[in-house]
Every structure is written in structure tokens, then in C-alpha cells.
C-alpha positions as CSV (number, residue, x, y, z in Angstrom):
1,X,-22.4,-43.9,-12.3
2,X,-25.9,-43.9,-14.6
3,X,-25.7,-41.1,-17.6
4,X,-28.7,-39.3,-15.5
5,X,-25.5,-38.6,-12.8
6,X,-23.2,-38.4,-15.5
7,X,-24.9,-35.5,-16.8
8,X,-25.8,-34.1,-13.7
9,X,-21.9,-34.1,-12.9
10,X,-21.1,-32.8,-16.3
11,X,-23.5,-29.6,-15.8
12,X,-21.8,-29.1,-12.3
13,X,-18.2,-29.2,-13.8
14,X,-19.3,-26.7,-16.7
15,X,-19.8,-23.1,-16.3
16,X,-23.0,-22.0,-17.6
17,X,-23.4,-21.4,-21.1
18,X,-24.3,-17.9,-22.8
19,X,-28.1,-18.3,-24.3
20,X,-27.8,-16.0,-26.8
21,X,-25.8,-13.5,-29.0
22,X,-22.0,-13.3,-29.6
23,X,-21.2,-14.7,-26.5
24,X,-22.6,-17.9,-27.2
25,X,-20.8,-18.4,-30.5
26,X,-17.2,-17.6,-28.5
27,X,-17.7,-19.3,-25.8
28,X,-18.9,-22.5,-28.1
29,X,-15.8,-21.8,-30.2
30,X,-13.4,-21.7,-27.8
31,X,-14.5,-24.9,-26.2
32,X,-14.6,-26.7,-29.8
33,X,-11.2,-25.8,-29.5
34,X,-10.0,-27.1,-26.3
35,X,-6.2,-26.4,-26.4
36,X,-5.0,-30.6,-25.1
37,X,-4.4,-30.6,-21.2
38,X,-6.5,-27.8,-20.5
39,X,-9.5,-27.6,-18.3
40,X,-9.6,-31.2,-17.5
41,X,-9.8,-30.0,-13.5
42,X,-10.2,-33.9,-12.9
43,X,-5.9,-33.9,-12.5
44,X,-5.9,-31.8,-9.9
45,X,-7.4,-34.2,-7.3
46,X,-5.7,-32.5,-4.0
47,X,-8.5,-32.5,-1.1
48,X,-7.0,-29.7,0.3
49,X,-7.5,-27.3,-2.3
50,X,-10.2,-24.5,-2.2
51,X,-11.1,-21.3,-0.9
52,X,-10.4,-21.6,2.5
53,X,-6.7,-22.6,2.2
54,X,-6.3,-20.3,-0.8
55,X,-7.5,-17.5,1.3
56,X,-4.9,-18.2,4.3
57,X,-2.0,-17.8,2.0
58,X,-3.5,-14.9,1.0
59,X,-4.0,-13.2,4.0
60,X,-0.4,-13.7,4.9
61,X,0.9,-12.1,1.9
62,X,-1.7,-8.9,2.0
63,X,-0.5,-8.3,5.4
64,X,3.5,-8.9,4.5
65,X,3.9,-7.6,0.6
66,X,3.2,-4.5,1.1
67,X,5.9,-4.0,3.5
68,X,7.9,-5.6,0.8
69,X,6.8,-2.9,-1.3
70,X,6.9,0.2,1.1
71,X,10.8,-0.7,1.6
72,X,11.7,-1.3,-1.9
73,X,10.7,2.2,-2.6
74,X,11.8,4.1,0.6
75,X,15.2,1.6,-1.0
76,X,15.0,4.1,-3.7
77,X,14.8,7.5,-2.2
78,X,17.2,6.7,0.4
79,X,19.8,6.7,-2.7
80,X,18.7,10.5,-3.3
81,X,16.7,10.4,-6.9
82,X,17.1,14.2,-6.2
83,X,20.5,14.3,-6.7
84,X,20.5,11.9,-10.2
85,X,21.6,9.0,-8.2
86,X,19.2,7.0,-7.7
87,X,19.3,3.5,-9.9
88,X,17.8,3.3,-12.3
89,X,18.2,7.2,-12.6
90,X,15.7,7.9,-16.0
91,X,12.1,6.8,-14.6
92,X,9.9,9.0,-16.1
93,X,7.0,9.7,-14.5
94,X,7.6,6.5,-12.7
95,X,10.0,8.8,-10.9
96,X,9.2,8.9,-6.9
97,X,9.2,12.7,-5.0
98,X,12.4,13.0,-3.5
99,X,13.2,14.2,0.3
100,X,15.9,14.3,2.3
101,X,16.3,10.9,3.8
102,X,16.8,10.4,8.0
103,X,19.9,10.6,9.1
104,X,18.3,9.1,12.6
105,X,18.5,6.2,13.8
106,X,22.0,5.4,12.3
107,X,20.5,1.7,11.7
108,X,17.3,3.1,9.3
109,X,18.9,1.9,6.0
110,X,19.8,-1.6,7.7
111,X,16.3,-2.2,8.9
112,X,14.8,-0.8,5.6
113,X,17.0,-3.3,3.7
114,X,17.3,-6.0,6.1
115,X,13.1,-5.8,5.9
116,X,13.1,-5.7,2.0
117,X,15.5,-8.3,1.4
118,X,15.1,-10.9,4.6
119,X,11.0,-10.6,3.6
120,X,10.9,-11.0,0.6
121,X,13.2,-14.4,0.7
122,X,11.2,-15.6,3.8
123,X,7.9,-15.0,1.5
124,X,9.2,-17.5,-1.2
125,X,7.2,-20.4,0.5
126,X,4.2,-18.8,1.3
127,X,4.3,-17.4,-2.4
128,X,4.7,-20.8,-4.0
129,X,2.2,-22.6,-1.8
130,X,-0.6,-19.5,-2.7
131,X,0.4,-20.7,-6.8
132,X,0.1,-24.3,-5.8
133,X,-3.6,-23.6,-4.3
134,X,-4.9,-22.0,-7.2
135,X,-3.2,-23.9,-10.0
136,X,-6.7,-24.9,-11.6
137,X,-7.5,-21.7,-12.6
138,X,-4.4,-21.4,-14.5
139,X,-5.6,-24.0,-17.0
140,X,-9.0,-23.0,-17.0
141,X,-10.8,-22.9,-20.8
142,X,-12.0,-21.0,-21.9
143,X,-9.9,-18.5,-20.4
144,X,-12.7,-15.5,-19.7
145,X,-15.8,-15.4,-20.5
146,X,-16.9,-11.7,-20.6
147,X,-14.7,-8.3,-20.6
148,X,-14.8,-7.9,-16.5
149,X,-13.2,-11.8,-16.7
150,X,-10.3,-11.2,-18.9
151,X,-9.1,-8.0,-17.2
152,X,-9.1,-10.0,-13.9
153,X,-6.8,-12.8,-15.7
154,X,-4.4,-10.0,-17.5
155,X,-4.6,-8.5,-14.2
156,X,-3.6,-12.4,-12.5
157,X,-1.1,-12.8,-15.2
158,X,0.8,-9.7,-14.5
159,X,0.8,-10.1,-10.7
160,X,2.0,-14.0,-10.6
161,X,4.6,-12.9,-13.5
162,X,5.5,-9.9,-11.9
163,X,6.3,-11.8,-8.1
164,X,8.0,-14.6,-9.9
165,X,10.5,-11.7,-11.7
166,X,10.9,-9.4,-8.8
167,X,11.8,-12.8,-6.6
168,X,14.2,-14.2,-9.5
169,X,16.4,-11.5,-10.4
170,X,16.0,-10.5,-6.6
171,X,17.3,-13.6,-5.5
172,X,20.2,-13.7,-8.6
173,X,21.3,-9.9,-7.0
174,X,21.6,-10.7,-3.2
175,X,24.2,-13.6,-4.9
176,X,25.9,-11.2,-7.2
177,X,24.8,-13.4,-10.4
178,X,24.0,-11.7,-13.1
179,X,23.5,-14.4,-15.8
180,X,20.0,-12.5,-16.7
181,X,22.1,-9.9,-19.2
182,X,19.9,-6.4,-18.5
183,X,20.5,-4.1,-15.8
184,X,19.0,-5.5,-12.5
185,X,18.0,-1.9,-11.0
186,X,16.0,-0.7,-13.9
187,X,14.3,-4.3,-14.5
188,X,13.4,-4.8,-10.9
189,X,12.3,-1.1,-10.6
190,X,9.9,-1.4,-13.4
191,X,8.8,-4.9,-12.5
192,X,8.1,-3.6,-8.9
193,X,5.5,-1.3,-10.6
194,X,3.8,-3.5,-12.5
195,X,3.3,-6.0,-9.6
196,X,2.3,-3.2,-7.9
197,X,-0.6,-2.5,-10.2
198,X,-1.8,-5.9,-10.5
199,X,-1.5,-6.7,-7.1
200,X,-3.8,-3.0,-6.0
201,X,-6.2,-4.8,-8.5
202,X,-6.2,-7.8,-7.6
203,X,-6.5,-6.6,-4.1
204,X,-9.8,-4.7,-4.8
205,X,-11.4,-7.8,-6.2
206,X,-10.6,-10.7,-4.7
207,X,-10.6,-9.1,-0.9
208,X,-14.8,-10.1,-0.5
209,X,-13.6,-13.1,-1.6
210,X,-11.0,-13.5,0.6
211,X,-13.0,-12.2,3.7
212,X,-16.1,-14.9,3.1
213,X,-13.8,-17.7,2.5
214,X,-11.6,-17.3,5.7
215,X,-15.1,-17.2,7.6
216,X,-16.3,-20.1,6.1
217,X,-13.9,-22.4,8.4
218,X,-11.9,-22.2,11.9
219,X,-8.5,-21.8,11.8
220,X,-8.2,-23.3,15.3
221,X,-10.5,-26.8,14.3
222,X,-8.6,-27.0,11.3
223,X,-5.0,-27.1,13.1
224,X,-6.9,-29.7,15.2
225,X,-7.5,-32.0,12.0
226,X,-5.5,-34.9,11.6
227,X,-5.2,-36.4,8.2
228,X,-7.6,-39.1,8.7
229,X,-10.1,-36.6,9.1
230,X,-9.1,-34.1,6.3
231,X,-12.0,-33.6,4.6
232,X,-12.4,-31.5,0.6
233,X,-14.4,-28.3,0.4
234,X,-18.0,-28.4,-0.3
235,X,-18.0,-29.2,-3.8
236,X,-19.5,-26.3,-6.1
237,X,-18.5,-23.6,-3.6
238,X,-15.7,-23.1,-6.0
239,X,-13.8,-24.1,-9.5
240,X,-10.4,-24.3,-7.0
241,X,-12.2,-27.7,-5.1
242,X,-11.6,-31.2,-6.8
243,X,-14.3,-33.0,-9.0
244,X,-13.0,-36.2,-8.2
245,X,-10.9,-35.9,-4.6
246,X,-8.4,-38.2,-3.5
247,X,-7.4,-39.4,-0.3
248,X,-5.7,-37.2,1.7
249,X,-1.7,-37.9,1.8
250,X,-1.4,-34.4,4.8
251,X,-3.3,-32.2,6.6
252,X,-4.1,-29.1,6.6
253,X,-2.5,-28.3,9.1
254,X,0.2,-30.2,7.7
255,X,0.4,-28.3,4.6
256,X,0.8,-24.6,6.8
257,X,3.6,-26.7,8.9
258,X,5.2,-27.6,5.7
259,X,5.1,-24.0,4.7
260,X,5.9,-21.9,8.0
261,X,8.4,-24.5,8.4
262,X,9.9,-23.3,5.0
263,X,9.7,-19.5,5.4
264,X,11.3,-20.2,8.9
265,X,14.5,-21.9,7.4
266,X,15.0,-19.5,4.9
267,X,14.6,-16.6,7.9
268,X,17.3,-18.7,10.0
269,X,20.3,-19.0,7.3
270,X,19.5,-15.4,5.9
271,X,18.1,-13.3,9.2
272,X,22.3,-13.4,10.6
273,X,23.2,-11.0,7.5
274,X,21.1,-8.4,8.9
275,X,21.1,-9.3,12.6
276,X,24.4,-10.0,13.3
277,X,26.3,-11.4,16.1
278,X,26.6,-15.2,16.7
279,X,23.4,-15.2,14.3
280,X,25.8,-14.9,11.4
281,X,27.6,-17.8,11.2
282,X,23.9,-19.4,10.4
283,X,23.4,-16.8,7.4
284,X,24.2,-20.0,4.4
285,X,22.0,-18.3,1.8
286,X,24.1,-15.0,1.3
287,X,27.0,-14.5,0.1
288,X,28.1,-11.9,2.9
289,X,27.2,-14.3,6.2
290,X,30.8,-15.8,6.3
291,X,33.0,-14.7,9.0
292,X,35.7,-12.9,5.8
293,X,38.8,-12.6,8.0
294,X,40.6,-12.0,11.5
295,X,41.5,-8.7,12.9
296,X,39.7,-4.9,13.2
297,X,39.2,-5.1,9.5
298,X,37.8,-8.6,9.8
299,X,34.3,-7.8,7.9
300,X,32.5,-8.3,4.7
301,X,33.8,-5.9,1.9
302,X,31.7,-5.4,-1.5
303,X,34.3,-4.2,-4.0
304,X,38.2,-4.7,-3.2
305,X,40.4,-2.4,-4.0
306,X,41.6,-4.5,-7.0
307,X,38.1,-4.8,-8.2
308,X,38.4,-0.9,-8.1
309,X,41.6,-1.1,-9.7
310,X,42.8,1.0,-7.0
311,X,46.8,0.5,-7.3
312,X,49.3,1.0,-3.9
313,X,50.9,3.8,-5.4
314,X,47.6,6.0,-5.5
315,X,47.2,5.7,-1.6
316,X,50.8,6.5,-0.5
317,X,52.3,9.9,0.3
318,X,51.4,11.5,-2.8
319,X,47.6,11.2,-1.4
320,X,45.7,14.2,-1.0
321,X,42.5,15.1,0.2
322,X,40.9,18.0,-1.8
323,X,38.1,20.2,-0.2
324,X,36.6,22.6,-2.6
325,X,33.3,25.3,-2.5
326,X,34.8,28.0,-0.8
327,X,37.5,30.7,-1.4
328,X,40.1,28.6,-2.5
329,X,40.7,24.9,-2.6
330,X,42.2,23.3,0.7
331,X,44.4,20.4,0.5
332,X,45.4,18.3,3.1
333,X,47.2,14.7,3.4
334,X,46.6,11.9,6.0
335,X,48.8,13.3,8.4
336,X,47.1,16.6,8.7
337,X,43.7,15.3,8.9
338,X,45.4,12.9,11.6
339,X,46.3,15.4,13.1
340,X,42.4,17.1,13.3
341,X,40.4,16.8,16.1
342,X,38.9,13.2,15.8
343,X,35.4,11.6,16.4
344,X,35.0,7.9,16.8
345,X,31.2,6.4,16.5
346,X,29.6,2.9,15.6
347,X,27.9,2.7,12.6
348,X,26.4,0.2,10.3
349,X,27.1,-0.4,7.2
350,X,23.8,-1.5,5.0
351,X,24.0,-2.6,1.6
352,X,20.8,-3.1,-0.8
353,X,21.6,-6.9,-1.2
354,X,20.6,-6.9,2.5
355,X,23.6,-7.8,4.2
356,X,24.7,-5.2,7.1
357,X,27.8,-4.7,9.8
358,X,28.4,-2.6,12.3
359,X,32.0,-1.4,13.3
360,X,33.6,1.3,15.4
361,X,34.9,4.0,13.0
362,X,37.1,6.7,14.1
363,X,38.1,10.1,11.8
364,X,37.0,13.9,11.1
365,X,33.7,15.3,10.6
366,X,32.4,16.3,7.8
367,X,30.9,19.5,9.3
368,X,34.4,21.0,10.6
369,X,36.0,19.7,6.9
370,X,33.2,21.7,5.3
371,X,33.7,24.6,8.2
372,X,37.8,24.2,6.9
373,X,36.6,24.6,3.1
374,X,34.8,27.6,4.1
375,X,31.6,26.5,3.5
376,X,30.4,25.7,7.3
377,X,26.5,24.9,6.3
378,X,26.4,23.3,2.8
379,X,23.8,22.4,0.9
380,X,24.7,19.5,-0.4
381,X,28.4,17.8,-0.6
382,X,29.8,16.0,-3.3
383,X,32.1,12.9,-3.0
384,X,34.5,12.0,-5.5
385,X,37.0,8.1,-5.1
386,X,40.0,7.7,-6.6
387,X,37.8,5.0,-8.5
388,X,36.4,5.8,-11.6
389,X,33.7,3.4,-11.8
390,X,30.0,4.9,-12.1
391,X,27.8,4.7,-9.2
392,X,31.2,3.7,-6.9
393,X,33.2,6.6,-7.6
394,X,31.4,9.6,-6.2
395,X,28.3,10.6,-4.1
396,X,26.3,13.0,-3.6
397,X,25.3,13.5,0.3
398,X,22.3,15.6,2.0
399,X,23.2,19.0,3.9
400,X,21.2,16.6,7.1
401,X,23.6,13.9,6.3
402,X,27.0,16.3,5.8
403,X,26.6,17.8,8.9
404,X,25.6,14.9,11.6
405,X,27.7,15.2,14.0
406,X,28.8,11.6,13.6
407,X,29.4,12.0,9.5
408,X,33.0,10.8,9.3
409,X,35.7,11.3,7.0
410,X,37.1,7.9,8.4
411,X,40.6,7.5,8.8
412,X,40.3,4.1,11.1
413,X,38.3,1.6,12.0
414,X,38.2,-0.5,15.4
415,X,41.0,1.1,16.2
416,X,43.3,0.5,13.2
417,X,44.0,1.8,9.5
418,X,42.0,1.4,7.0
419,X,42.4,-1.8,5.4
420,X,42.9,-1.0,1.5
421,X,39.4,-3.1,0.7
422,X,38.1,-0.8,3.0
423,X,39.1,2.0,1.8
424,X,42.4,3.3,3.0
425,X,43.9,6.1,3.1
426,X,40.1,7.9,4.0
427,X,36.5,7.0,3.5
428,X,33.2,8.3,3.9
429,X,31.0,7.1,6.5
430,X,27.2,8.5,7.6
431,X,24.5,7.0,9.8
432,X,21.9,5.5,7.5
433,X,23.3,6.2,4.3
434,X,23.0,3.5,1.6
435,X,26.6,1.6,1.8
436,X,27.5,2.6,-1.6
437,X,27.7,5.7,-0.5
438,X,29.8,5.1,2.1
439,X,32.6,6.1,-1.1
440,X,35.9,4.8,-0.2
441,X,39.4,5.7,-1.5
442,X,38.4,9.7,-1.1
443,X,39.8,12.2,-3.1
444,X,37.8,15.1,-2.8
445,X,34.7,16.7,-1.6
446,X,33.1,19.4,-2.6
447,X,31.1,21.7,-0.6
448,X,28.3,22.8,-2.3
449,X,26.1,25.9,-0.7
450,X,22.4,25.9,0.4
């Protein structure tokens, strides 16, 4: 190449210099002081890179992250921020309005969950290809060149570091590790909202973008493109297409086979913790897709009873069920709410890892136990376990959710006793309620009046 190309290629690789004023000076600084490694977009030689391909991942995850988002947060009120229980419980104004969540259809928490979770794994792919695509721009220099610039890239910075966060410490929950050290509900509930932020910005200004550059080439010629006939970008019709291209080593085509391929495996060996049936035995990612035993109590259990540090001697005859808000306190043992008239429904059980099962459970209603305590339409009803422990040991349920007419005091399940992992001598179970709400090892509930 003569140094009149040379020059000509130089000018084409450089963004156009400030003429005058402060500007100028920065922008002259800055490049005097190229940090080593950066903006030397010649190592980034991929011919598949640019707009178009940048713009596909895109599109996928502006249709699919907000429903990523919209569950997270319905995640939230479903655990009743009205009642103090929500986690993390002190949010500020971050706070989101509470409202008595549905409880119709039974299987709304599952789905919610099984959405939030089983989406937001199945995005991983399409995530890390959309980083991939744009990697250039990440070692840019300088890094902005005027005001509107540099709020874009603080605005870029916060959504890539805020996906990456919400995925890792999502991913570390759904396999009960907690090596991170902070409280995973208040870091992911914050993080959520500052992804949120930068990704409504980014949003607003990158959508023209986005719009031009998925017109600018058929989807249906691409997938027809063989790698032979892979072709770069038009150079100059942006900073994300290669100075100096290099062969092609996959297609296009290739490259969105590569990554549906991905998000499909990881919706196969995580979709059975949600789905159930035979689809289970293929859920390898989770912790809760393992068949966990034989018999009616034969399914996954969160905390054990010796987690709880729920001792035999607690659940034996001296067991008693206490129903306060009326006249007097009522109590009753096993054999007398045995002896009430029983109600046997199928219910899921959802748990905010993502992970779901539904069983037959058979006990009393909640609505003639309040009706007993003298207190036949309560306001709200609060659960207390014989476990201690925080957010485990009591609940606080809706008057909607109380008085279902399949909200169980459960006394059996698939036809059996409780197992003592699943809460024997009595737990609570409501159609889509949260599943650590479900409180087991019940001691008492309290009626409380509208």
C-alpha cells in the first residue's frame, strides 16, 4: 500500500478531529496518551461483525428482557411488600405499590418464576454473543468525545455491568451458592434497577439504530449464505466492521445456529424444573431436577427439618395448633383437625429459584379455621412455624388468599402424612403463593380483621 492509501486508510480509521477550542486540546491529549492495547480495532478482524448482526442480537433481547424484568418485579409483590415481607424489605423509594396478588390460576407464581428464571438462563447465549459483536467499542480511545458521548458509555457501562451482575449472582442463587458474601435479594433487587435504567436509555438511543441496521440486510438471504460466501459489512458504515477483515472461519448463519443452539440447551436441561413430568429428569442445570426420593412424599424439599432444626419431640402429641383474633384463643391438635371436614386439591408449589411441583394435598381450610377462631372474613392472617428462622418461620397471607376455597391447612399429601421435610404435623398451602410461604411446621395463625 503507497502512503497516499496509507493516509487515506488512516483518515478512514480516525474519527474526525475537533477544529477548534477545548475539544481539540482533549481529544489531542487523550490520544497522545493512548492507554497500550487500546483502539487498535485492527485485532478485531471478525468479518461477521457490524451493525446488522449486532442489531439481531439486539432485537432478541428487546423483545425478551423485558419480560425478564416484568417477572422479577411482579416476583416481588407476589411476596406482599405490603405486609414488610418482601426481600429485601427497606427499598426506599425504590419500593414498588403493593396489591393483593391473584390467587387465580393456582399455577401464576410458577409461571411467573418459571418465566423469570428459565429466561433469563436461556438468554445467557444471546447476551454473550450481543458483547462479542460489539467488543470494539469497548476499547475505543478516546472513550467519548463530547458530553452526549460519555453519558451514552456510563449509560453502556451500567447496562453490560448490570446484566453481567443480575445473571452471576442469579445463576450462584438458583444453585444455592453463596460464595459472593452480601445478601443476594437486596443486591439483585438494586442491580435490577440500575439495569433497568441503563437499559430504558439505551433503548431510546440506540432503537433508530437498531431499526436502520436490521433493514439494511435480509434475514432470509443471510440464512441462505454459506461461509464461502460470507461477506464483511460495507466498511465505514460503522466503527463495529473490521479495518483489515479476515477470512471467514462461519457463517452467519452459522454464528445464530451456534447461539440458538446454545439458548436451546440451556432451555432443555433447565425447562423440566418448571414443566415437569418426564421433562424433569433432563433438568441437569438445577439443583431441584433430580427425582429426590420414592413414595407420596417423593419431591424436591428446600429446607429439611433438620436445617430448621425442627426436633421429633416438637411434632409429637404435645403439638398444638393455635388460632387466635377472636374471642378467645382456640386450640386444637392433629386429631381434631383430622377430625374437621377435609378438602383435598392439587397445587403447585413455586419457589423463586425457579424450580416448581405439583402434588395432591389434602387438609382444612383456612376460611372454616378462621370461621372456628371467630373471625370468619379476615383481613389478613398471620402464620407463625415452629421454626424460628426469619423469612421461614412466619407469613403473612392476603384476606383473597386466606379465604380460597382451596387454602389448606395441609395435613397430607398424595394421600399420606406429612413427611417431616415437608412439614409434618400441618402446613400451609395456597394457590399461587410464593413457596416460602407455603410455612411448614405450623404452630399458630392469627386471624387478623379487615
Amino acid at each position: 500500500m503507497d502512503s497516499t492509501s496509507t493516509a487515506e486508510q488512516s483518515a478512514k480509521d480516525s474519527p474526525a478531529e475537533p477544529s477548534y477550542g477545548f475539544p481539540a486540546v482533549l481529544w489531542r491529549a487523550l490520544e497522545r496518551h493512548r492507554p497500550p492495547g487500546l483502539g487498535r480495532s485492527r485485532v478485531w478482524r471478525s468479518p461477521l461483525r457490524g451493525p446488522w448482526l449486532t442489531s439481531v442480537f439486539g432485537a432478541v433481547l428487546l423483545v425478551s428482557l423485558p419480560i425478564v424484568i416484568v417477572t422479577g418485579l411482579l416476583s416481588y409483590i407476589a411476596y406482599g411488600p405490603q405486609f414488610g415481607q418482601a426481600m429485601p424489605a427497606g427499598v426506599g423509594w425504590l419500593r414498588l405499590p403493593g396489591f393483593d396478588w391473584p390467587a387465580e390460576p393456582s399455577w401464576l407464581y410458577r409461571l411467573n418464576q418459571g418465566l423469570h428464571v428459565g429466561l433469563g438462563l436461556v438468554l445467557i447465549p444471546v447476551v454473550l454473543a450481543k458483547l462479542w459483536s460489539v467488543v470494539p467499542k469497548l476499547f475505543s480511545w478516546p472513550p467519548a468525545r463530547s458530553i452526549a458521548q460519555a453519558l451514552e458509555r456510563l449509560s453502556l457501562l451500567l447496562l453490560v455491568g448490570g446484566i453481567l451482575f443480575e445473571m452471576a449472582t442469579g445463576l450462584l442463587n438458583i444453585q444455592y451458592d453463596y460464595l459472593f458474601g452480601f445478601s443476594f435479594y437486596t443486591a439483585h433487587y438494586y442491580g435490577g434497577w440500575i439495569f433497568l435504567g441503563a437499559f430504558v436509555v439505551h433503548v431510546a438511543i440506540k432503537l433508530p439504530h437498531l431499526i436502520r441496521a436490521l433493514r439494511s440486510r435480509s434475514l432470509r438471504t443471510e440464512l441462505r449464505t454459506s461461509r464461502a460466501e460470507t461477506r464483511p459489512e460495507p466498511a465505514g458504515s460503522s466503527d463495529l466492521v473490521a479495518i483489515d477483515p479476515a477470512p471467514a472461519t462461519i457463517s452467519r448463519r452459522g454464528a445464530l445456529a451456534v447461539v440458538g443452539g446454545g439458548a436451546a440447551l440451556i432451555a432443555v436441561i433447565t425447562a423440566g424444573q418448571t414443566v415437569g413430568g418426564f421433562t424433569r429428569y433432563a433438568a441437569l442445570l438445577l439443583p431441584r431436577g433430580r427425582a429426590p426420593g420414592d413414595g407420596p412424599n417423593g419431591f424436591p424439599v428446600n429446607r429439611t427439618a433438620t436445617a430448621a432444626a425442627i426436633a421429633p419431640a416438637d411434632t409429637r402429641s404435645g403439638w398444638r395448633l393455635t388460632l387466635t383474633g377472636g374471642p378467645r384463643p382456640v386450640l386444637l391438635d392433629r386429631a381434631a383437625l383430622l377430625a374437621m371436614p377435609q378438602h383435598t386439591a392439587g397445587l403447585p408449589i413455586a419457589c423463586v429459584e425457579g424450580w416448581s411441583t405439583t402434588q395432591t394435598w389434602t387438609g382444612v381450610r383456612l376460611g372454616d379455621l378462621a370461621a372456628l377462631a371467630g373471625v370468619p372474613a379476615p383481613g389478613s392472617t398471620r402464620v407463625r412455624s415452629l421454626e424460628r428462622a426469619g423469612a421461614f418461620g412466619q407469613a403473612t397471607l392476603q384476606a383473597n388468599q386466606t379465604l380460597h376455597p382451596d387454602a389448606l391447612l395441609a395435613l397430607k399429601v398424595n394421600g399420606t402424612d406429612l413427611s417431616p421435610d415437608h412439614g409434618y404435623p400441618a402446613r400451609i398451602i395456597v394457590p399461587a403463593l410464593p413457596g416460602v410461604h407455603n410455612t411448614k411446621w405450623v404452630r399458630s395463625l392469627a386471624f387478623r380483621r379487615a
